[in-house]
C-alpha positions as protocol buffer text, in pm:
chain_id: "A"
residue {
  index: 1
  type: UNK
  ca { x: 3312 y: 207 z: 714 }
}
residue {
  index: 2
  type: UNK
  ca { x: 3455 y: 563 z: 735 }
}
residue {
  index: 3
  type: UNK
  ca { x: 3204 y: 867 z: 877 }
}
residue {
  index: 4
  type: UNK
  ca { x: 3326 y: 1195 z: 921 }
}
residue {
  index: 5
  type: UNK
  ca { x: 3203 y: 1455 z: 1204 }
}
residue {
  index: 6
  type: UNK
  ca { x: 3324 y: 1805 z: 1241 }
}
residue {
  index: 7
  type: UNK
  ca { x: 3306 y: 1928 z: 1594 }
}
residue {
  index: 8
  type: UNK
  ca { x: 3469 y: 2262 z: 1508 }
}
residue {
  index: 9
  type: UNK
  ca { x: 3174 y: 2455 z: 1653 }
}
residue {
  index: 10
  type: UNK
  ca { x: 3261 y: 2255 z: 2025 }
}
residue {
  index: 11
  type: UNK
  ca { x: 3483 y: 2300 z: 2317 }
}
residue {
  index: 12
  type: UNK
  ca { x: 3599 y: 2102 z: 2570 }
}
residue {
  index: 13
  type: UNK
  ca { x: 3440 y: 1881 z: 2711 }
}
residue {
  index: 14
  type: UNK
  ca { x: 3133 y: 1824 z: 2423 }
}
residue {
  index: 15
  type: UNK
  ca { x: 3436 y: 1812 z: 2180 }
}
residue {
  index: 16
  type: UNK
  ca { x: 3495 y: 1397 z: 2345 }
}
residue {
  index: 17
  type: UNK
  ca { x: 3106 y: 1361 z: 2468 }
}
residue {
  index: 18
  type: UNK
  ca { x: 3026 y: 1443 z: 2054 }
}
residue {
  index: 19
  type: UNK
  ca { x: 3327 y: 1193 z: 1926 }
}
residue {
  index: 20
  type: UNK
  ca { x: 3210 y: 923 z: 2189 }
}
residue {
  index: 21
  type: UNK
  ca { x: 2884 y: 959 z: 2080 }
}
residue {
  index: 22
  type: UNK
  ca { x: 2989 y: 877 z: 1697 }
}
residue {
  index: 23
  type: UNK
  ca { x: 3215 y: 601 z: 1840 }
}
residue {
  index: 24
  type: UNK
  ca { x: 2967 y: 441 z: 2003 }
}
residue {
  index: 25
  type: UNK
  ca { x: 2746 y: 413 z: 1655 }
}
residue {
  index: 26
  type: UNK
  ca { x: 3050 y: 237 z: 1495 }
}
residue {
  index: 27
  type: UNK
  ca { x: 3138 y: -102 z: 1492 }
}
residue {
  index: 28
  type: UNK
  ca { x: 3476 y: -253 z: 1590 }
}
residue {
  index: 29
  type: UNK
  ca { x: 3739 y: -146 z: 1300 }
}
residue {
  index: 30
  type: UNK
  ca { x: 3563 y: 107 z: 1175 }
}
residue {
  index: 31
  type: UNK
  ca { x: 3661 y: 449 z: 1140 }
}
residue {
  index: 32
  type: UNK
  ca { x: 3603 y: 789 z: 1245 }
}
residue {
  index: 33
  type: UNK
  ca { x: 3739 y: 1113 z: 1113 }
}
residue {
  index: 34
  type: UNK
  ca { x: 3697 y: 1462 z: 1333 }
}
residue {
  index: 35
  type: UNK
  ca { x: 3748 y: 1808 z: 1233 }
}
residue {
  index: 36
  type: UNK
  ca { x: 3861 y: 2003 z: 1532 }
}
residue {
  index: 37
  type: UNK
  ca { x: 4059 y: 2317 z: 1646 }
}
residue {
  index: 38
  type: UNK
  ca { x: 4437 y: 2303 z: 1753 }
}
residue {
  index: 39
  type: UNK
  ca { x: 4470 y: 2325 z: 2103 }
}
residue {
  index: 40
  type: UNK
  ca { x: 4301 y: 2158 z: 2413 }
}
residue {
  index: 41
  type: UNK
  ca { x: 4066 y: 1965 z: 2127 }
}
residue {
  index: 42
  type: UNK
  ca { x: 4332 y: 1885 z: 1963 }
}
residue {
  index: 43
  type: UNK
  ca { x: 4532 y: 1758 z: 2251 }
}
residue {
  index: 44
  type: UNK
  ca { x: 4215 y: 1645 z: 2465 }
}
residue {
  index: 45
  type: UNK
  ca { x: 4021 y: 1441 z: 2223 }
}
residue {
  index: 46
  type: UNK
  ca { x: 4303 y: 1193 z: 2053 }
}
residue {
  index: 47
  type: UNK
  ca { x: 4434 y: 1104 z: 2448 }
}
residue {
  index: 48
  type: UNK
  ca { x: 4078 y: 991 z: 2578 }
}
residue {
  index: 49
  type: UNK
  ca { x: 4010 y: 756 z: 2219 }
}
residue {
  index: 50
  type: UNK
  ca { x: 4315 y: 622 z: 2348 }
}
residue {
  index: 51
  type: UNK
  ca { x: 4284 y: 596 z: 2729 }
}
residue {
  index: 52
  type: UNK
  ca { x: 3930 y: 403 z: 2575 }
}
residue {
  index: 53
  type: UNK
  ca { x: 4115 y: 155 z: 2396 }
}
residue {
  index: 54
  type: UNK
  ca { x: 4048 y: 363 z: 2053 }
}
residue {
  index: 55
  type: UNK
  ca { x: 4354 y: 355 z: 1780 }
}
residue {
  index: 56
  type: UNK
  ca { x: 4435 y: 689 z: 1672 }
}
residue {
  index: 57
  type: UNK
  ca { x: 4558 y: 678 z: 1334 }
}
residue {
  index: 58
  type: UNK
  ca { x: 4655 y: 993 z: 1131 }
}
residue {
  index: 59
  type: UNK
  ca { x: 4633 y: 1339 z: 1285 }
}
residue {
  index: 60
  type: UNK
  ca { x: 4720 y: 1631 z: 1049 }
}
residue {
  index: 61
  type: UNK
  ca { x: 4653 y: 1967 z: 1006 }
}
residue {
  index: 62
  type: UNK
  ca { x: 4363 y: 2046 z: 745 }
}
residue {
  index: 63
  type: UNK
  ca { x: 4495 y: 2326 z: 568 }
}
residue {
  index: 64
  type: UNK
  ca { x: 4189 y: 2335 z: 321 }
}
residue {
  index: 65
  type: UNK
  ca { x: 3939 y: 2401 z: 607 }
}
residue {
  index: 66
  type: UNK
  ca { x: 4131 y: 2703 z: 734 }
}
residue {
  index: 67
  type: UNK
  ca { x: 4406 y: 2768 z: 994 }
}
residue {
  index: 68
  type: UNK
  ca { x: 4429 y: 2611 z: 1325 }
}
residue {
  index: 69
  type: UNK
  ca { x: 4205 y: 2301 z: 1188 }
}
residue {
  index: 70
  type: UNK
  ca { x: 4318 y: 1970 z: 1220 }
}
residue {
  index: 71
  type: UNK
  ca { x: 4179 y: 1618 z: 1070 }
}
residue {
  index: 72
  type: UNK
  ca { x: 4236 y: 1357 z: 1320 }
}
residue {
  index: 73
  type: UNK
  ca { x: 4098 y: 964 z: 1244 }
}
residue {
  index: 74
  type: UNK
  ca { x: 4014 y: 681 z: 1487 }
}
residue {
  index: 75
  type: UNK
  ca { x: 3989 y: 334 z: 1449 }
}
residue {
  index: 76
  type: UNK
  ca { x: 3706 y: 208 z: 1709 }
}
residue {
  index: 77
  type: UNK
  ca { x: 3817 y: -100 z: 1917 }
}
């Protein structure tokens, strides 16, 4: 199962408490895909999936949503 969230409207730190949130409602393999700004988001969020045993697995920017917006996707573990 894939489900999106945007978290555009967030900074640091609801930007992770909002994507743990949606991890937590997922089950093991499946995945999430966030909408976020460059900068500490973009930097912030991908390193604490990881440091929780999440696989990040594309991060690009999301040109059709506007500058400075990136798509990032995480597999749950």
């Amino acid at each position: 199962m894939k489900v999106a969230l945007d978290i555009r409207a967030y900074l640091c730190p609801m930007t992770y408490v909002k994507t743990r949130i949606a991890l937590e409602r997922l089950a093991a393999g499946d995945l999430l895909e966030l909408l976020l700004r460059e900068g500490e988001p973009l930097e912030s969020v991908p390193r604490s999936a990881e440091e929780e045993g999440h696989r990040v697995l594309a991060t690009a920017p999301a040109p059709d949503m506007g500058d400075g917006i990136w798509r990032v996707v995480l597999e749950k573990a």
